[in-house]
N, C-alpha and C positions, 0 to 999 in steps of 0.2 A: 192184815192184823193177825197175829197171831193167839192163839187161845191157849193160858197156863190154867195145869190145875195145878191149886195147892194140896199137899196132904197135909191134916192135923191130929195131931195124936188128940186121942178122944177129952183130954184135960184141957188142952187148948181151944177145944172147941165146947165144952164147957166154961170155960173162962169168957170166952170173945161175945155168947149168946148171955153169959149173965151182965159183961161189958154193955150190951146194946140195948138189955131190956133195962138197966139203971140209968143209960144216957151219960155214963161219968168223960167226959171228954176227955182228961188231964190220962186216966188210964188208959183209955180207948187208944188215944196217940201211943201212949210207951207201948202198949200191945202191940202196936201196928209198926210201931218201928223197931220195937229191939225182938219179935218174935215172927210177924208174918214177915216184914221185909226182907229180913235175911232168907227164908224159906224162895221167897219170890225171886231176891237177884241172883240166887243160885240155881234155879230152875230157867231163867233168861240166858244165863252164860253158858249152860246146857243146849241148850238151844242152839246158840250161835253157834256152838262146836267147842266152848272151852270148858274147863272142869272146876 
C-alpha cells in the first residue's frame, strides 16, 4: 500500500476543518470531490509514473 500526502493550501484547510466541525455532509462530499479528489488522483498518477 502505498502512502499519499495531500498538500492544501491553508484556505482549504480551513474550509475541510470548519466542514467536519458542523458535520454538513451535502458539503463535506462536494469538498471531497471536486477539491481533495482531484489533488489525490493526481498525486496517484504521479506515482505510477504518468503526469
Amino acid at each position: 500500500m502505498k502512502k499519499i500526502f495531500i498538500v492544501l493550501e491553508p484556505e482549504e484547510l480551513v474550509k475541510l476543518q470548519d466542514i467536519l466541525l458542523e458535520h454538513d455532509t451535502e458539503e463535506a462530499w462536494n469538498f471531497l470531490q471536486f477539491t481533495l479528489w482531484p489533488k489525490i488522483k493526481k498525486e496517484i498518477s504521479c506515482l505510477d509514473g504518468r503526469k
